[in-house]
C-alpha positions as CSV (number, residue, x, y, z in Angstrom):
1,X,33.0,18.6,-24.4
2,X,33.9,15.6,-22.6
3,X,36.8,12.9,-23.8
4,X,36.3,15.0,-27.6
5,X,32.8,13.2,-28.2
6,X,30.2,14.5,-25.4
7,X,28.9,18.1,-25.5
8,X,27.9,18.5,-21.8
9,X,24.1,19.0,-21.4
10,X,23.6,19.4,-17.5
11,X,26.1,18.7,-14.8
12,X,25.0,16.9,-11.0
13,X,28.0,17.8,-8.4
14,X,26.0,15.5,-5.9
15,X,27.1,12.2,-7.8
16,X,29.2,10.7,-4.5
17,X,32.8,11.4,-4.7
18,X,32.4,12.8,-8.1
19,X,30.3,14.5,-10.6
20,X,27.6,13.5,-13.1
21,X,26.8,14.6,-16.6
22,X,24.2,14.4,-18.8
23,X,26.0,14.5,-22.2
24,X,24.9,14.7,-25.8
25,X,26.6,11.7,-27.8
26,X,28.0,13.5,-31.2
27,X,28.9,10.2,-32.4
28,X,25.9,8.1,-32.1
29,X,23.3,11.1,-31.7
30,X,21.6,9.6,-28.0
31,X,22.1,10.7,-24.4
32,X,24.2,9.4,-21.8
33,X,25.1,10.1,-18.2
34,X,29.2,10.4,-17.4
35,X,30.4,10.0,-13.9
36,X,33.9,11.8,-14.1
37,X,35.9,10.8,-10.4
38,X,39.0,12.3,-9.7
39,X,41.8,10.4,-8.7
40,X,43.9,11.7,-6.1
41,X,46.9,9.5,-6.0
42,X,49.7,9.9,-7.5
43,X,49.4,8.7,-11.1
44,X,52.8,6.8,-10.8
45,X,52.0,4.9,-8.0
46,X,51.9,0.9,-8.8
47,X,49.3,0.5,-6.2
48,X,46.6,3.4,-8.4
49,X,47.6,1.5,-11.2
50,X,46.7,-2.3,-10.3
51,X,43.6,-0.4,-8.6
52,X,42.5,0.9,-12.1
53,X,43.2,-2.1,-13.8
54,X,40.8,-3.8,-11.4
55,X,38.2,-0.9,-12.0
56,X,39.1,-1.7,-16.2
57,X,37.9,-5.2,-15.5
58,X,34.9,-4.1,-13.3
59,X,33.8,-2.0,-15.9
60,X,34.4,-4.4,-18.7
61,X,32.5,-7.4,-16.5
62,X,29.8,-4.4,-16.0
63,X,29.0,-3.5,-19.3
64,X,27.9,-7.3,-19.8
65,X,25.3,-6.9,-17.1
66,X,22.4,-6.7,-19.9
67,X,19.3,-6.5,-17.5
68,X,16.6,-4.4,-17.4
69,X,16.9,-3.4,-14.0
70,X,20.8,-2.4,-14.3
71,X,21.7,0.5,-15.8
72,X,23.8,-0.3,-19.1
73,X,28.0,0.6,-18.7
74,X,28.8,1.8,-22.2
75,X,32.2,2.7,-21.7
76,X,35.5,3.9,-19.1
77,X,38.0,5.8,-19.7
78,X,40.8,7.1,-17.6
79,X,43.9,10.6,-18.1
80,X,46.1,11.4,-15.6
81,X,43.1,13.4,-13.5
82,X,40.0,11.8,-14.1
83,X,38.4,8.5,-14.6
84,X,35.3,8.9,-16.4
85,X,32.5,6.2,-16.3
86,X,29.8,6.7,-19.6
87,X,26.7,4.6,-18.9
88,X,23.0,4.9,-19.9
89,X,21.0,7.8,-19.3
90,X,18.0,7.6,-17.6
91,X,15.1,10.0,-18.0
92,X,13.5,10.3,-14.5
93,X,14.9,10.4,-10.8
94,X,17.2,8.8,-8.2
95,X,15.0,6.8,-5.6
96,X,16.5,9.3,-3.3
97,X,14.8,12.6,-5.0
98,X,12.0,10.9,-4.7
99,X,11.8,9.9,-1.5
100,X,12.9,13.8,-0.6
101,X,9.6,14.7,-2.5
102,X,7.1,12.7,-1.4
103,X,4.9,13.0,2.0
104,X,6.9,11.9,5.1
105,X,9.6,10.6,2.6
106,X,8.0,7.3,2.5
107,X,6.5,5.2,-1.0
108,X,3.8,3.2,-0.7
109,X,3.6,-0.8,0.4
110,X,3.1,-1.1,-3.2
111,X,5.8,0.9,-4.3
112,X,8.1,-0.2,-2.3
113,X,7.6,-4.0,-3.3
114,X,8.1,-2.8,-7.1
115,X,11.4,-1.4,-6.0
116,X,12.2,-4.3,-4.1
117,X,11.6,-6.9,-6.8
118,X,13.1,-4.6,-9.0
119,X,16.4,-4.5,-7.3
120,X,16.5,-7.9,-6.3
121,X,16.5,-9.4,-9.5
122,X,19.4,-6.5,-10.6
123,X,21.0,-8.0,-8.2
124,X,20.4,-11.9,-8.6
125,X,21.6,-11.6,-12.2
126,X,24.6,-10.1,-11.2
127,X,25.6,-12.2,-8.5
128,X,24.9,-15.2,-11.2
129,X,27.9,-13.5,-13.0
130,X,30.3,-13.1,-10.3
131,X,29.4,-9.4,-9.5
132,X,28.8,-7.8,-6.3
133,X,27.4,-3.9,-5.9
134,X,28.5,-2.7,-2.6
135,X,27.2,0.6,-2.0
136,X,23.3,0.2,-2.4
137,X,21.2,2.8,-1.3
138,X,18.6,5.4,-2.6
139,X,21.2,7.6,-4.9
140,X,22.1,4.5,-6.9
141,X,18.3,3.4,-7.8
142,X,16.8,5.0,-10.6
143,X,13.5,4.8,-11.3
144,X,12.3,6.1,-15.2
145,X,9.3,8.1,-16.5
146,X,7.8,3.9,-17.0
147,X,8.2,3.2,-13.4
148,X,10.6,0.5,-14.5
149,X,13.3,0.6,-11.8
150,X,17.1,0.4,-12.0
151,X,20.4,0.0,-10.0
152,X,23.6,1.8,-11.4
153,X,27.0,2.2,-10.5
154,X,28.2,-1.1,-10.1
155,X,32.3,0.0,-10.8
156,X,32.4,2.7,-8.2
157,X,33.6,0.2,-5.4
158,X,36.9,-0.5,-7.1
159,X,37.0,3.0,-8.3
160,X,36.3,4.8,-5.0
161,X,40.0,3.0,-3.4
162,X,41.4,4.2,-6.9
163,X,40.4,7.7,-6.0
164,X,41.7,7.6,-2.8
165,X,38.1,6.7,-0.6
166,X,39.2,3.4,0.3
167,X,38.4,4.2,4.3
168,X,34.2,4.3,2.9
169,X,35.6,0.9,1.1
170,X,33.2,1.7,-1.9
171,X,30.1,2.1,0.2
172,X,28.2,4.7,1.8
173,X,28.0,5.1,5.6
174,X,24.1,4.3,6.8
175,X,24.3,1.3,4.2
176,X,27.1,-0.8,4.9
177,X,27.0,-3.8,6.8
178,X,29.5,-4.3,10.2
179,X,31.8,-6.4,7.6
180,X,32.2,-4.2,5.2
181,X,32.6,-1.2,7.4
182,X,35.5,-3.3,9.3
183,X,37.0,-4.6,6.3
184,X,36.1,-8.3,6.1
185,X,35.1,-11.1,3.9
186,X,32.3,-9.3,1.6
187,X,29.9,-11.5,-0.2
188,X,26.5,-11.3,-1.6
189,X,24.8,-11.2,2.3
190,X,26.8,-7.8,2.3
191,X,24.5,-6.9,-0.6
192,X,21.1,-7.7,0.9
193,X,21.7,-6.1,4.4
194,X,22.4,-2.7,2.1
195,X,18.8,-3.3,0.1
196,X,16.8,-3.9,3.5
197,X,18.2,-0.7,4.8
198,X,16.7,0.8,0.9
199,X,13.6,-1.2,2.2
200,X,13.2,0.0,5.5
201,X,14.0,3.7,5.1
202,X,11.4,3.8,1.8
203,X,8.8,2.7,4.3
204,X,9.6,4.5,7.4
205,X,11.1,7.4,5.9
206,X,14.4,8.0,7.9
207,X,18.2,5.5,7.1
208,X,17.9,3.7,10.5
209,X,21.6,3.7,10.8
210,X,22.7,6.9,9.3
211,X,26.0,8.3,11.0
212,X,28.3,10.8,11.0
213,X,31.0,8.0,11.1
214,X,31.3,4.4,10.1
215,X,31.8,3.7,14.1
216,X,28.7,5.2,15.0
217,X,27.0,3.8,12.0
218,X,28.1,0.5,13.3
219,X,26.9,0.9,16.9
220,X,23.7,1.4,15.6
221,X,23.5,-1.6,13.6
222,X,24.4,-3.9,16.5
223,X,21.7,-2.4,18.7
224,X,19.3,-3.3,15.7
225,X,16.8,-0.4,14.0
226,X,14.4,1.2,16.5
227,X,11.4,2.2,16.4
228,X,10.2,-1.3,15.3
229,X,8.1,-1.6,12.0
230,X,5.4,-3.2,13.1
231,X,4.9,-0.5,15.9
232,X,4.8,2.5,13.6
233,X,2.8,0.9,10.7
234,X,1.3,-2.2,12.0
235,X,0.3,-3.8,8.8
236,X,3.8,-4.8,8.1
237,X,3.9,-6.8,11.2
238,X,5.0,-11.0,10.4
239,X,6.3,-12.0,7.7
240,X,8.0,-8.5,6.4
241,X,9.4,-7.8,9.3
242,X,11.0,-10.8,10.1
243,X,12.3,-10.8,6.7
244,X,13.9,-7.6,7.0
245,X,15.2,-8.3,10.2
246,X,16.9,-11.4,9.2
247,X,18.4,-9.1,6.6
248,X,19.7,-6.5,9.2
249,X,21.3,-8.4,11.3
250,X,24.9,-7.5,12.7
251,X,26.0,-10.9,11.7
252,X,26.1,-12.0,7.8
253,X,26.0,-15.6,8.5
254,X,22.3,-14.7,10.1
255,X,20.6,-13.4,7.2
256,X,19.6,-15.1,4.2
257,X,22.3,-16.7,1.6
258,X,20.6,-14.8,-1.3
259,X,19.1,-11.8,-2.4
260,X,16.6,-14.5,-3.9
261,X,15.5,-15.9,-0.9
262,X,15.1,-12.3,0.1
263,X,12.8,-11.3,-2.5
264,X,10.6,-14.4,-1.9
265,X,10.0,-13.5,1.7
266,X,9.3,-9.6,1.3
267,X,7.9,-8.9,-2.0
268,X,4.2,-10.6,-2.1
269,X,3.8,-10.1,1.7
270,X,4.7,-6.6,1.4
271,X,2.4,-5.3,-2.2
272,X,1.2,-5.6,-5.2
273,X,4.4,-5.2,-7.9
274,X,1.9,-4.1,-10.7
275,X,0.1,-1.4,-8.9
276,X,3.5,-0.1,-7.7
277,X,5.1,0.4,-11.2
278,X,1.4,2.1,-12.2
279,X,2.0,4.6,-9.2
280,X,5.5,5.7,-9.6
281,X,5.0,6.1,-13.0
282,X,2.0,8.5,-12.5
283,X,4.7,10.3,-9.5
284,X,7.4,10.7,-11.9
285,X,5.1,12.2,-14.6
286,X,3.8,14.5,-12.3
287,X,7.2,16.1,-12.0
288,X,7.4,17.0,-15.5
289,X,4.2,18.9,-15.1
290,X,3.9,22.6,-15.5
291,X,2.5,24.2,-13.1
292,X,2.1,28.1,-14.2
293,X,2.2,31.1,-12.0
294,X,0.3,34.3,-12.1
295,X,3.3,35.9,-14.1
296,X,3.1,32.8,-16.9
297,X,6.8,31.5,-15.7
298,X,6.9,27.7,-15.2
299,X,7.7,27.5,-12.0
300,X,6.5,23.5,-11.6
301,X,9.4,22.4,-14.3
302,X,12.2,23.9,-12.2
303,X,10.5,22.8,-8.6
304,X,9.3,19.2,-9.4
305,X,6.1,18.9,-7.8
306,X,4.7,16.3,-6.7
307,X,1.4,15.7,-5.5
308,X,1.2,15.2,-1.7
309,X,-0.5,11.5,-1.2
């Protein structure tokens, strides 16, 4: 049991810099997922303290996010270890298993504008309300046995200084941009540059600026992503790669002011939104197909197979 109330289910250890539950709500009889971080300062330090009280605020601003494309906070709670964040389950897979699965580790053009529009309206809805996200990337997208499409997670930027991971300042190396690997002014510009690398990698299959440290990471980013997308798939050459482009680039005051403006330039030129749900929702049911094996044992529900496109 978790906090008195959750019977653990299942437990994820690859949830980031902590681990991730599915738990069995006693109380109100329904699922939920429960992040549990642990905090590593010292619990009488002033500075952990104004840090949690921040998260506190994150979480409460958070939970008010009602949109269908963020997953819903329900509650936070913090002892002297742990600080445990309870949010919606969601019955499916991170884009990130997915893209493990898949042929080549790429989705479709399709697809990938579903995810796209998807995102970028979590995301204009939250910077309406005064919230950034700051570590997008596969991990944090869910996408549910609908195809409906989801970004969770939005605390864990504030929480990840409380737990003592301040030097990733709340993001994810591969997926920050240059000012928010050097510390800088952040703003909603930081956001879109970490959705374009989403973007690109779902459609070329590799993180174009994945390092082992935020330095390298960085040198990458200034030399800009190579191989260009228009030489390996040269349908996406024009509009879609400029956009993205304009979204990668080294310097925030370069790309586009809003994730908005972002979204108008990719989506359309880049699929068709509708066919795109329709596929990943047939994707994700294939993995809760069985597939039996001479012996009877159902090997597909522990493997996840999907069919290779």
């Amino acid at each position: 049991m978790l906090l008195g109330r959750y019977r653990v289910l299942a437990v994820n250890n690859d949830g980031g810099f902590g681990t991730v539950s599915i738990c069995w709500d006693t109380r109100l009889q329904r699922r939920v997922a429960i992040k549990r971080m642990p905090l590593l300062v010292d619990a009488n330090s002033p500075a952990q303290a104004s840090t949690l009280d921040e998260a506190l605020k994150e979480a409460r601003t958070s939970s008010m996010l009602a949109h269908p494309n963020i997953v819903t906070v329900f509650d936070f709670e913090v002892d002297t270890r742990y600080s445990y964040l309870v949010m919606e389950y969601v019955d499916g897979m991170s884009l990130a298993d997915l893209l493990a699965r898949v042929e080549d580790g790429v989705l479709t053009f399709d697809e990938c504008a579903h995810v796209a529009d998807c995102i970028s309206a979590a995301l204009a809805y939250a910077h309406e309300n005064g919230v950034l996200h700051l570590d997008i990337k596969p991990a944090n997208i869910l996408i549910d046995r609908s195809g409906t499409v989801k970004l969770g997670e939005f605390v864990l930027t504030t929480l990840a200084s409380a737990a003592g991971y301040g030097g990733a300042r709340g993001g994810t190396v591969g997926y920050m941009p240059p000012e928010q690997i050097e510390g800088s002014y952040v703003d909603e510009r930081t956001d879109v540059f970490s959705l374009a690398v989403v973007v690109w990698q779902s459609l070329m299959g590799s993180c174009p600026y994945e390092a082992d440290t935020p330095e390298k990471s960085l040198e990458l980013i200034r030399r800009g992503p190579s191989p260009t997308l228009s030489r390996v798939e040269p349908d996406l050459a024009g509009m879609v790669e400029e956009t993205l482009l304009r979204a990668l680039d080294s310097d925030p005051r370069a790309r586009m002011s809003s994730v908005e403006a972002f979204a108008r330039d990719l989506v359309r030129p880049l699929g068709n939104t509708s066919e795109g749900a329709d596929s990943l929702r047939d994707l994700l049911n294939q993995s809760d197909e069985i597939i039996e094996d001479e012996s009877g044992s159902n090997w597909g529900r522990t493997h996840l197979p999907l069919t290779v496109r």
